[in-house]
C-alpha positions in Angstrom: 12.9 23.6 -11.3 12.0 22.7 -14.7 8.3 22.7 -15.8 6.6 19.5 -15.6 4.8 20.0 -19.0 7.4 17.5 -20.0 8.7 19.5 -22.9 12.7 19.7 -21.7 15.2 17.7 -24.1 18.8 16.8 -23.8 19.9 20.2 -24.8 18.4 21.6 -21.6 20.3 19.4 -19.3 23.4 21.6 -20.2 21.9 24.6 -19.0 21.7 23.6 -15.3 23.0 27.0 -14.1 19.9 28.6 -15.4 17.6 26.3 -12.7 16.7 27.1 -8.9 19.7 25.4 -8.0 18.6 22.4 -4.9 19.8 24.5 -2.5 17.7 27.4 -3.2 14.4 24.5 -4.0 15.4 23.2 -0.3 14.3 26.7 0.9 11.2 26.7 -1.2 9.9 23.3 -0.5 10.3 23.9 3.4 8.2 27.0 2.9 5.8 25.7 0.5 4.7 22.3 -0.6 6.8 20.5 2.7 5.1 22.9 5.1 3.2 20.9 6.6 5.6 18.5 7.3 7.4 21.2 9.1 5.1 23.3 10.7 2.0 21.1 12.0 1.1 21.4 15.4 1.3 17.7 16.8 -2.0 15.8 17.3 -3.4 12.5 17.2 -4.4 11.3 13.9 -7.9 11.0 13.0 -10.1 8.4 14.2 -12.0 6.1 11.8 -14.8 7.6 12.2 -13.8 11.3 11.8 -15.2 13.3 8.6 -13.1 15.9 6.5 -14.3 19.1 7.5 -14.2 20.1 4.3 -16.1 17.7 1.9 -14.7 19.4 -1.2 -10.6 18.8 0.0 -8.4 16.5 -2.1 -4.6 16.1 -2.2 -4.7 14.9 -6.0 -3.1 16.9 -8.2 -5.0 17.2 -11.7 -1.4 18.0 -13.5 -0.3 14.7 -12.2 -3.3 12.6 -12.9 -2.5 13.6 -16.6 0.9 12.6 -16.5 -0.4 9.5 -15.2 -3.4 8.8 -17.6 -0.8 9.3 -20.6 1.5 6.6 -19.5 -1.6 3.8 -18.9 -1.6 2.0 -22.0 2.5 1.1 -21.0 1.7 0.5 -17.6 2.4 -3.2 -17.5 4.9 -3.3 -20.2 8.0 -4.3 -18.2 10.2 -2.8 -20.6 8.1 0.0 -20.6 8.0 3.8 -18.9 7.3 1.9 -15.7 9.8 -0.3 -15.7 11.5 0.8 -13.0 7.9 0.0 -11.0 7.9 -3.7 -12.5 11.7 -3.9 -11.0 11.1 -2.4 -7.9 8.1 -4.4 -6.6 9.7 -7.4 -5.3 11.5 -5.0 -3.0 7.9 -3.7 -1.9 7.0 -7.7 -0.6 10.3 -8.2 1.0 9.7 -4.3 3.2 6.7 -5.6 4.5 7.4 -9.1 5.3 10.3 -7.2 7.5 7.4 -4.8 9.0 6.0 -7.8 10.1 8.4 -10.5 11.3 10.0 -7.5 13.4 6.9 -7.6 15.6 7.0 -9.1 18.8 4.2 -9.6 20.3 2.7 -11.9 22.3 0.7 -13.6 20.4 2.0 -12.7 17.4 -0.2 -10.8 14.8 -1.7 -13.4 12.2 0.2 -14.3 9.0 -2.8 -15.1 7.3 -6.3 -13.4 5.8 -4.4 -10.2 5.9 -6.1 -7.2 4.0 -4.6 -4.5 2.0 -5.5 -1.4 0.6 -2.9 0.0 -1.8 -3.5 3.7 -2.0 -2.8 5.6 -5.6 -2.2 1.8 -7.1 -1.9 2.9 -10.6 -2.1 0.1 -12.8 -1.8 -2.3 -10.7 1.7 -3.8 -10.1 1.8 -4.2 -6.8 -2.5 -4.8 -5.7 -1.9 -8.0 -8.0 1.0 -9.5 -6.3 -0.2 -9.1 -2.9 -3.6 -10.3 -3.9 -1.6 -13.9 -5.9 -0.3 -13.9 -1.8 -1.9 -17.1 -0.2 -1.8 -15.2 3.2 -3.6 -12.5 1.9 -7.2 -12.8 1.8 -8.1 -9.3 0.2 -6.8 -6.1 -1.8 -8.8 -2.9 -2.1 -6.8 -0.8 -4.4 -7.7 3.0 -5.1 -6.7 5.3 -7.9 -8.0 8.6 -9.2 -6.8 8.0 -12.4 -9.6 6.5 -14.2 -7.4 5.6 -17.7 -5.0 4.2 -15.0 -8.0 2.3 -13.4 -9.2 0.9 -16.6 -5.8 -0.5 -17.7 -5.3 -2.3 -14.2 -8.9 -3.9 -14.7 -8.7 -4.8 -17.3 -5.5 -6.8 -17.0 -6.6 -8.6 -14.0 -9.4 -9.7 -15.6 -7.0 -11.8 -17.6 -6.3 -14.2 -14.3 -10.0 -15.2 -12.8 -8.7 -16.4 -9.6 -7.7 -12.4 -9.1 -11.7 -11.8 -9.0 -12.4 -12.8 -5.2 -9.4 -11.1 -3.5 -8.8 -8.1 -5.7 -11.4 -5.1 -6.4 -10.4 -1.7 -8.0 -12.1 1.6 -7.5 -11.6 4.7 -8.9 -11.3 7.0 -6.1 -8.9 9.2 -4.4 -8.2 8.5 -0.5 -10.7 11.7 0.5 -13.7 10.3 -1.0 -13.3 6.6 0.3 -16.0 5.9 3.0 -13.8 5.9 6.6 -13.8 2.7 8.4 -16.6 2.5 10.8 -15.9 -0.8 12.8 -12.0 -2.5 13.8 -13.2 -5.1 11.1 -13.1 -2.4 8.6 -9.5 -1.5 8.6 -6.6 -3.2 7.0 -3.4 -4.4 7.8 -1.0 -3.0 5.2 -2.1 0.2 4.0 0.3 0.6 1.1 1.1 3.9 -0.6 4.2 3.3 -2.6 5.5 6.0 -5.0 2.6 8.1 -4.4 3.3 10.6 -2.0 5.9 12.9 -3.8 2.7 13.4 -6.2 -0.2 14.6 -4.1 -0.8 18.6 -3.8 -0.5 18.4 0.8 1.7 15.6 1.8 0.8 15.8 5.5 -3.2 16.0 4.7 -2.8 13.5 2.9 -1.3 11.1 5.5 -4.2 12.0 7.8 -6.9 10.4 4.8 -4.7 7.4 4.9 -4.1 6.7 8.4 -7.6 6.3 10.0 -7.7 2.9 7.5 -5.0 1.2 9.2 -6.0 -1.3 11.9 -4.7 -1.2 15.6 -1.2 -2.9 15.2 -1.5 -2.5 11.2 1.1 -1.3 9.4 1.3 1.8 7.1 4.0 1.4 4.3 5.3 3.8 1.9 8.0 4.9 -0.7 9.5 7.9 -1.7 12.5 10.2 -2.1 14.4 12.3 -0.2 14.9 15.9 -1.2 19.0 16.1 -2.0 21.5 17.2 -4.3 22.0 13.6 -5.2 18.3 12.9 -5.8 17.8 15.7 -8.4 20.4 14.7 -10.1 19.6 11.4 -10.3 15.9 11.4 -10.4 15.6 15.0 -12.9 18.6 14.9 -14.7 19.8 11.4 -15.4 16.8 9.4 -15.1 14.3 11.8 -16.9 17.1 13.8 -19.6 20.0 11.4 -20.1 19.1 8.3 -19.9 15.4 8.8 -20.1 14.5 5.6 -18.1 11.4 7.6 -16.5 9.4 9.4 -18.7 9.8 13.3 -18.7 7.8 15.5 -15.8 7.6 12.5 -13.6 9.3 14.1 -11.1 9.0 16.9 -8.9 12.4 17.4 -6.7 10.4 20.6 -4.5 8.0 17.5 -3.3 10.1 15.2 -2.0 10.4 14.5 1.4 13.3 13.5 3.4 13.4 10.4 6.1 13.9 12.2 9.0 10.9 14.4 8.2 8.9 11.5 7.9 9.6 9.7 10.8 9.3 13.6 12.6 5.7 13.5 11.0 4.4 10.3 12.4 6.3 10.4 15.9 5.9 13.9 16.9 3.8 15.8 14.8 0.9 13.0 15.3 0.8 10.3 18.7 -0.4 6.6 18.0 2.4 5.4 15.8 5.5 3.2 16.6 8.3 1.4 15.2 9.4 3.2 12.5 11.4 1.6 10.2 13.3 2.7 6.9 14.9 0.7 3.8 17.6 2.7 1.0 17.4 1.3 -2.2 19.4 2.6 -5.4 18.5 1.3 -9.2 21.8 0.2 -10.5 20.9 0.2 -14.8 21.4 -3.4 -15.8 20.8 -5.2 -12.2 17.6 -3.6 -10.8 17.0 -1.9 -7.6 19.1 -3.3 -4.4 18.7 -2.5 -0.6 21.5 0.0 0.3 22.2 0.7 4.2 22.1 4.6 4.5 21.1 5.7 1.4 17.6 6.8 2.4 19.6 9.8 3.4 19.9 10.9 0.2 17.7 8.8 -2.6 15.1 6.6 -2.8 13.4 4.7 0.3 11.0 2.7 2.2 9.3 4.3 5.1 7.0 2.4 7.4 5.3 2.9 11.1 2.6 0.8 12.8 -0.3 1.4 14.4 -0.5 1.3 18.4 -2.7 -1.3 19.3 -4.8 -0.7 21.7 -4.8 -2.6 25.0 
């Protein structure tokens, strides 16, 4: 795959034969950076109040925190690099209202004073929508990115009536404190776009997991790992039409729908009802909901949390 120091131009795109062709990168990401998808033993995942054995493991990946810091000052520019982000997040709000109305129990879960904590929430596009919410009543948001950080501060700051829902910290998942009471956890823990960036997927889905409450939710996005995706996501996105800013993506980290949903209902035990939403970004009209194309593009993943009885 190319390198990710962002330096490739158009002229490259011609030389495709020269690349690790995605068949060959589907060999080396099941052996490398998706091995832990494919190769963890199955367990429970980790209770709230479980430690790290290792206090000095992260998942974040320092290459990708640059990238990341260089784009902040465009962050909420909707015509911006992240454009596609701005264009994208209604979709986020319609996924979990979904997530939720599927449930059927009895009583239903509340539809109000929900809490979210949006994991890797960059500059804030989505941790200020859900907090503007009237059923939510609060949004941690995380980000180890502190130029990142600083930009999402400092545009909420612009609406005061963000200040009692919505609090920032600049902090990757290992280093927030773990729940230690029910009352501690959330109900949408939200980690869109984030994944296909961090260093040890799987690990990574263990810090997140122990935050969501009994009968909570856990909701991401990502890619899956195809012919189609590299082209769309490398080649057209990033070197033709350049609607993502170059070195954004990594095709050898992205991780396919089925291996998700192996992840959470065999690899690990106390997770349920899995659902999954394909969407395709069609220039000119936006991103739109696309039966079956999780197979091979972008989609929404989410499972919820057993509750206990």
């Amino acid at each position: 795959m190319p390198p990710r120091n962002g330096s490739r131009s158009l002229a490259s795109s011609a030389r495709l034969l020269r690349r690790p062709s995605p068949a060959q990168n589907t060999r080396i990401a099941a052996t490398s950076l998706n091995k832990s998808f494919s190769t963890s033993t199955t367990r429970a995942s980790p209770p709230p109040t479980s430690q790290p054995t290792d206090a000095a493991f992260t998942t974040v990946s320092p290459d990708e925190v640059s990238h990341f810091n260089a784009l902040a000052s465009s962050w909420w520019d909707p015509q911006g690099p992240s454009r596609i982000l701005h264009l994208m997040n209604p979709l986020r709000h319609d996924f979990i209202r979904s997530c939720r109305a599927s449930v059927l129990d009895d009583p239903p879960p509340p539809s109000t004073g929900l809490k979210y904590l949006d994991v890797g929430c960059g500059g804030g596009i989505f941790a200020e929508s859900a907090a503007r919410l009237p059923s939510t009543a609060s949004v941690t948001a995380i980000d180890p990115s502190p130029e990142v950080l600083s930009v999402a501060k400092a545009h909420a700051r612009r609406d005061p009536a963000l200040a009692e829902k919505l609090s920032y910290a600049n902090t990757s998942i290992e280093q927030l404190p773990l729940p230690q009471t029910p009352q501690e956890t959330f109900d949408v823990v939200s980690v869109f776009e984030v994944i296909e960036h961090v260093s040890y997927p799987a690990e990574f889905l263990d810090r997140c997991t122990p935050f969501v409450k009994p009968g909570g939710w856990l909701v991401l996005s990502t890619i899956a790992r195809t012919w189609t995706s590299w082209l769309t996501t490398n080649i057209m996105a990033e070197d033709v039409l350049r609607i993502v800013p170059r070195g954004t993506h990594d095709w050898r980290k992205y991780i396919n729908e089925e291996e998700m949903r192996r992840h959470f209902l065999q690899k690990r035990t106390g997770w349920a009802e899995p659902r999954c939403m394909g969407v395709i970004y069609i220039p000119g009209f936006g991103w739109k909901e696309v039966s079956g194309s999780e197979k091979f593009g972008n989609y929404f993943f989410a499972v919820r949390r057993v509750a206990e009885s």
